[in-house]
N, C-alpha and C positions, 0 to 999 in steps of 0.2 A: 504493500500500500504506500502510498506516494507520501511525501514529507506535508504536512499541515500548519499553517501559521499558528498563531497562539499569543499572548500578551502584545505589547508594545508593537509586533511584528504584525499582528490581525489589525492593531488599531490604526496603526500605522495604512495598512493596505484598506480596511475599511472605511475610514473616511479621508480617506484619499490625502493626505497629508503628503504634501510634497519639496516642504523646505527645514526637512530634518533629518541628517543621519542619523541613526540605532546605533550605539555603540556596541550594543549587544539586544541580537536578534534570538527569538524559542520560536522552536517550531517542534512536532507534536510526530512520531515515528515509531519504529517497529524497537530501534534500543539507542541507551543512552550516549551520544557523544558530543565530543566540544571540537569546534575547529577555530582556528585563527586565521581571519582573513588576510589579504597582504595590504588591505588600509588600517588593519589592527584592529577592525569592528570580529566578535568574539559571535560565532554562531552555533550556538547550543540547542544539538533536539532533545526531545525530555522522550519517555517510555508511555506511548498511549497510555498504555491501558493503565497508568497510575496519576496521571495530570488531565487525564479527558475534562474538558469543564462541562456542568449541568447545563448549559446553555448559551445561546450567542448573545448575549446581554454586552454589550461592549464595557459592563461595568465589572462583570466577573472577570473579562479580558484584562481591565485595568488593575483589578485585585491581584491578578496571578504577576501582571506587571511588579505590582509595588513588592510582590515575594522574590522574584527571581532575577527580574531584568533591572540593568542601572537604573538609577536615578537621574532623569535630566529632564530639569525642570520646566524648560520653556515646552516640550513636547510637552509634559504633561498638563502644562496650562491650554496648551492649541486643545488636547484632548478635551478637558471638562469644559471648557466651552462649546466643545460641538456638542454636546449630551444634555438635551433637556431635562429643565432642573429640575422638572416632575418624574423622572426616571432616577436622577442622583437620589433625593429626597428618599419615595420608595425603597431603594436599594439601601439605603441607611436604616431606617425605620423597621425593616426586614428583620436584620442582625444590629440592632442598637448597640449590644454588649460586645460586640467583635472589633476587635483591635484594628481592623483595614476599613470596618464602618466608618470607625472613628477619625482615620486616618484620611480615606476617602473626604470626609467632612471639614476637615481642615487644611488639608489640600485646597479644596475648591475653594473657599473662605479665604485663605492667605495667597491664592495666587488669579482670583476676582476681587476681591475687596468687596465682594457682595457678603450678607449671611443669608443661609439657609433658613426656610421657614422650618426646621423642626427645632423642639427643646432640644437643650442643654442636659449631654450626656446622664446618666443615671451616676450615682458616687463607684466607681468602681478605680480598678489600679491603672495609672500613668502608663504609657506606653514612650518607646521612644520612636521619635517620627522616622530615623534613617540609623541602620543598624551602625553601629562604632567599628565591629569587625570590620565591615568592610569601606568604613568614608571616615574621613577626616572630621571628628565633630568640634563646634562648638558648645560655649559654655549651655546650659540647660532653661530655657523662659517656659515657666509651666503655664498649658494652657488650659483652664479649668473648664472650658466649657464641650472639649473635646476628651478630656484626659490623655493629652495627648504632652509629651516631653518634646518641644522644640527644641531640638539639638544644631539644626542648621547653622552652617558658619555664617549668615547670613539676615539679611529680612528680606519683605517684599522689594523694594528698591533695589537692591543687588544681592546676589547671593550665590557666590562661586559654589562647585563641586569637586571635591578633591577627591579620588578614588583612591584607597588601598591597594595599589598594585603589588605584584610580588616583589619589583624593585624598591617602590617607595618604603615597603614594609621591612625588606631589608636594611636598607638607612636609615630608618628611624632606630633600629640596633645599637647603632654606632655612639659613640658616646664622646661628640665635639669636645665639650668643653672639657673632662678630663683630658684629650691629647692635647688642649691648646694650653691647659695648663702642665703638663709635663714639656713640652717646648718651652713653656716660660722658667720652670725650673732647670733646665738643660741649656743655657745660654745666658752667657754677664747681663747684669742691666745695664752696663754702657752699648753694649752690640743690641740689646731689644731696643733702647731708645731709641739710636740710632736709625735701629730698622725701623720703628715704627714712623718717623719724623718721614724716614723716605720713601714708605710704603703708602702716604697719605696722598705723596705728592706723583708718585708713581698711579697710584690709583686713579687721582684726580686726571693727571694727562692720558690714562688710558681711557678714561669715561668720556673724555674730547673725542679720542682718537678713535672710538668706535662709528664715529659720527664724522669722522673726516674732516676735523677743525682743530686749529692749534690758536691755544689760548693766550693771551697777554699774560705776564707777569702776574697782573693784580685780580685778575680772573682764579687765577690758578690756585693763589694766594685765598680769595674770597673760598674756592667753592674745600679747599683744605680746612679754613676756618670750620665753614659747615659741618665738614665728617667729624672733624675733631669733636664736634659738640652734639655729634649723634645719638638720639637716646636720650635726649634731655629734658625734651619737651613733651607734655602730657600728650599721648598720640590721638585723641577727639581735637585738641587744639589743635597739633599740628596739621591734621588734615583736612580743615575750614578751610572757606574760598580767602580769608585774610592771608591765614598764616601759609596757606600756596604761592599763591602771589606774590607775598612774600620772598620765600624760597625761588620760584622762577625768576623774579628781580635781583635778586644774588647772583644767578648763575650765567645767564643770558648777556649779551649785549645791550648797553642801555638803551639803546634805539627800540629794540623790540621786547622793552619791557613791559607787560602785560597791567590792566587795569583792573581786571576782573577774569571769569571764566570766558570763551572765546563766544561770540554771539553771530559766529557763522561754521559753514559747513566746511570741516576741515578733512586733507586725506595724504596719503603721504603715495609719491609715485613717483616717476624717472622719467627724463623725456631722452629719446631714440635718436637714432643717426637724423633717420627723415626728420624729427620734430615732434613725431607722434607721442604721446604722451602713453605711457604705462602705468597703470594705478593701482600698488599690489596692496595698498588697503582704506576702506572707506570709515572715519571715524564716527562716533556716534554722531546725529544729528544734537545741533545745540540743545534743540528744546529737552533732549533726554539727562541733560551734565547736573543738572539743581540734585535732579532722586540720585543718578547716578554715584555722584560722591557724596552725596549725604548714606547713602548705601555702605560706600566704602569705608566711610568711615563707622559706622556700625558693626563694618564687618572687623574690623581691625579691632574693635572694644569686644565684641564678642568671641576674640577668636586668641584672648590674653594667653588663656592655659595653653595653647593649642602648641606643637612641637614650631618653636624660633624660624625652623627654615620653611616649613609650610605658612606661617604666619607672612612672611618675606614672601613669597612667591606670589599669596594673594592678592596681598595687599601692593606691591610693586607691581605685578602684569597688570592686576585690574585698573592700576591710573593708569599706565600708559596705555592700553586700548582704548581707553577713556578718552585719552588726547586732551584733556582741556583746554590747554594753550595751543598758540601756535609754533611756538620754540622752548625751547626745553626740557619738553616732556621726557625724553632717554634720559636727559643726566639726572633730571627728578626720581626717575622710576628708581634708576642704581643708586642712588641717595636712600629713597626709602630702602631698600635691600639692606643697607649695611646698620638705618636709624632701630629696624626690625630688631638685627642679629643682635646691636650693642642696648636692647633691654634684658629685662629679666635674668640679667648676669650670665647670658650665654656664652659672652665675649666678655674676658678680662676688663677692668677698667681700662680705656684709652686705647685697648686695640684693637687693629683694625686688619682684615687679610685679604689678600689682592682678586677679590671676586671682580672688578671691572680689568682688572690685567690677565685673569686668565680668558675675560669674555672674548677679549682684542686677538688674542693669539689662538683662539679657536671662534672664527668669528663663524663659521658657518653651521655651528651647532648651536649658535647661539640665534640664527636665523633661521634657524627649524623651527625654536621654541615658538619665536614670534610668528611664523606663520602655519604654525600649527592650530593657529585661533584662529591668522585672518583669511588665510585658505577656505577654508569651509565657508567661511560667510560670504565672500568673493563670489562663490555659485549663487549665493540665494539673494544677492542684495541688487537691487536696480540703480539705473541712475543717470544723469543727461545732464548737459551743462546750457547753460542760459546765456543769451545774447554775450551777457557780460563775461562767460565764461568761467562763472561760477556752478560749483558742483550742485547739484539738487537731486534729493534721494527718493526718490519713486512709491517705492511700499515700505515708509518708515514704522508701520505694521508688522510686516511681513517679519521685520529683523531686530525689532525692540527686545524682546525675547531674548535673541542672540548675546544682546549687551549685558542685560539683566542677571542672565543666570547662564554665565559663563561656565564648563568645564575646564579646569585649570591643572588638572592632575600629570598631562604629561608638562608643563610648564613650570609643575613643583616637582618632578622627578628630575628637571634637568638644573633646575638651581641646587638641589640638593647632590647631585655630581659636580656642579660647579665647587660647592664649597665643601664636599669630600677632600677634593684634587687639588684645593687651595690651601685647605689644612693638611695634608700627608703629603705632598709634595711643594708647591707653590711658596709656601712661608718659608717650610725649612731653606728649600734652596738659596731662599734671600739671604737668611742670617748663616747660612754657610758659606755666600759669595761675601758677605759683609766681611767674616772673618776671613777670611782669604785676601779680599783687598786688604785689611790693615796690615795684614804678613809680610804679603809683597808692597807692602809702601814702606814697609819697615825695610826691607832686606833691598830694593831699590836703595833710598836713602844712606845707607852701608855704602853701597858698591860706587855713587853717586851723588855727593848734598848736594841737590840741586832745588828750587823751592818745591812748597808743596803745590803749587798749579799748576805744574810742569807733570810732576808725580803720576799725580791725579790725572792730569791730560795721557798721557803715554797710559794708564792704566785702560782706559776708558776706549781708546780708540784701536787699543789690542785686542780686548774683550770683544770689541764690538766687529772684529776684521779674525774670528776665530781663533785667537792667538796668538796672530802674525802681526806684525806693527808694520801698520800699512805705508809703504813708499811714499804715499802723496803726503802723508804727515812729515817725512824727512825735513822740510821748510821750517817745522818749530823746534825742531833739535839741530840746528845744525853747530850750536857751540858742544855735541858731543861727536866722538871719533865714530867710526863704523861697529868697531871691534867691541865698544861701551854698548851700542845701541844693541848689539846682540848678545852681550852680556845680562843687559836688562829685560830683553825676549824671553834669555833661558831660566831667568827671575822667575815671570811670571809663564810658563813652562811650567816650573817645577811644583809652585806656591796651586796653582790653579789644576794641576792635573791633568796639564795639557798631552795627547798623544801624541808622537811628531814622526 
């Protein structure tokens, strides 16, 4: 007998819903298995004769949904919209006491902002709305008139989904802050200071550099100020349209210092040899940015307990998709990344680890992350530009949803490899290369007193030329012999571990 749809996958194909991928599809067979598809959508048949439903009620569909198939919230709001209310209603009233009644019930209620005409639950036990084993939760808002335990990292306004994957669930294992405090006890505090002073400013020009701009002095200066005082600021303040704007005004050039949030349609694209314009993402419509970040910022208070790097991931992808501004959104977004990491004592006091220096040097895993959101909405979102040649978004309907109740999981699986790879490899190398220059500036200065900006020049431009002390620098040494200058190569050869 042929394969049968079933949950999400029936509802899906029954009322014809056509601007949502299933991340995970059931469908109904002779035995149980799971395939993985090659977009990573997970298609699971179940064992008839043990999942048959009593009937085609798209509401029973929806129940088997909320037991087995992910959770993604905007399908399930297009769902209960299509289902008159007098079939919801029923279908509740039916099984009052049952946990996916209830569920059902509040569901519809927090993602219509309607209430249903039936009473308020009987007194029975709390239920929690999305299992912990398998999603990221938030802190717990009891809802008494459901008994239902809102866990969502989220509210109506915005409200990411983070899945349990088997990667993410392995990283959360790991135990950051004890290695980063075992690095701080394994290293001088003159070499951590050191490193940290230079890691800031390292950082700083690498969060320019992803973005293809090289900063002034006082730029550079301002946005190091910033990191240095990350974490400081109560995070519902800091992420108000004041204390943004703020922040964007810091970081930006003064010219395209913002006033407010942006009160037009913004999107980010490339234009072609011919001139043609490439548009690989459209950002929300203004009218959506008030809920939007009043959203994020909820979500980021409700999501206090929540694991440091997951907390980072939501709360940083969700502005930048966001886009509020017109400039500065990126260096904002890796800003909040690191204000995230340095609360709740994740991060030592004052430091800081090269998560925008590892972005730059794997930049195109870092362009996965990002269009692994805007990819998908790219199929479903419309659009046409105006005399003016202004963007104007077609079915700001059709893709509100999309903004709202982002899936963000493969987004937190690649920040938290970012900052695996920053802590276990990334840091140390800095305060190993730290130590190693002072060696070789030390055993230099033996072989040659010559100043220290000299030193330090010949160190820097060998490092940087694999070793070899590049010919075209010859011009700033020429007060030394040939035989010194390859005396001071085999220096740092020896100090650096050079192969030759």
């Amino acid at each position: 007998m042929a394969e049968t749809s079933i949950g999400s996958t029936w509802l899906k194909q029954y009322l014809r819903i056509q601007n949502v991928r299933l991340s995970h599809e059931s469908y109904l067979g002779t035995r149980s298995k799971i395939e993985i598809c090659q977009d990573g959508t997970v298609r699971e048949t179940f064992q008839r004769a043990n999942y048959a439903l009593r009937s085609e009620n798209p509401l029973s569909h929806f129940e088997f949904a909320l037991k087995y198939d992910d959770v993604q919230i905007d399908f399930f709001r297009i769902v209960l919209k299509a289902i008159p209310v007098k079939h919801i209603v029923d279908f509740i009233n039916a099984g009052p006491n049952s946990r996916y009644s209830k569920k059902i019930g509040f569901w519809y209620e927090f993602l219509t902002q309607d209430r249903l005409p039936v009473e308020d639950r009987p007194k029975s036990n709390y239920v929690d709305l999305i299992d912990p084993k398998r999603y990221m939760t938030g802190s717990i808002v009891k809802n008494s008139r459901w008994r239902i335990n809102d866990n969502l990292l989220g509210n109506e306004d915005f409200c990411p989904v983070i899945r349990r994957t088997d990667a993410i669930s392995n990283l959360l294992m790991l135990d950051f802050s004890d290695a980063l405090n075992k690095i701080l006890k394994s290293y001088p505090p003159e070499i951590l200071k050191r490193a940290n002073n230079y890691l800031y400013k390292k950082e700083t020009r690498s969060s320019y550099q992803i973005e293809r701009e090289e900063p002034s002095p006082e730029r550079i200066e301002r946005f190091v100020s910033l990191l240095s005082n990350a974490g400081r600021i109560d995070i519902g303040e800091l992420l108000s349209e004041k204390s943004l704007v703020k922040l964007q005004n810091q970081i930006v050039d003064p010219r395209f210092a913002a006033i407010t949030f942006r009160n037009f349609q913004n999107y980010i694209g490339q234009t072609a040899a011919n001139y043609d314009e490439i548009i690989h993402y459209v950002c929300p419509p203004p009218q959506f940015l008030p809920d939007l970040i009043k959203g994020l910022r909820a979500t980021a208070i409700k999501m206090n307990d929540v694991n440091p790097i997951a907390r980072a991931a939501a709360v940083a992808f969700g502005f930048v998709f966001m886009h509020p501004f017109e400039d500065g959104n990126g260096r904002i977004h890796r800003f909040l990344i690191h204000d995230i990491l340095s609360r709740n004592a994740f991060l030592p006091a004052g430091m800081i680890i090269p998560v925008s220096a590892h972005m730059v040097n794997n930049l195109n895993r870092y362009d996965d992350a990002l269009e692994a959101y805007s990819g998908p909405l790219m199929k479903i979102i419309r659009y046409s530009k105006n005399a003016e040649q202004e963007l104007i978004v077609l079915n700001p309907a059709d893709v509100e949803g999309y903004y709202r109740f982002p899936d963000l999981t493969l987004q937190t699986e690649y920040l938290f490899k970012v900052v695996k790879t920053s802590v276990s490899r990334d840091l140390p190398d800095e305060l190993v290369f730290l130590q190693y220059y002072d060696e070789a500036k030390r055993l230099i200065k033996q072989r040659v007193d010559m100043p220290d900006k000299l030193i330090d020049l010949f160190i820097r431009v060998t490092h940087q030329n694999n070793g070899i002390f590049p010919k075209r620098r010859r011009t700033n040494f020429m007060m030394l012999e040939d035989n010194e200058i390859e005396a001071l190569q085999s220096v740092f050869h020896d100090v650096f571990k050079v192969v030759k």
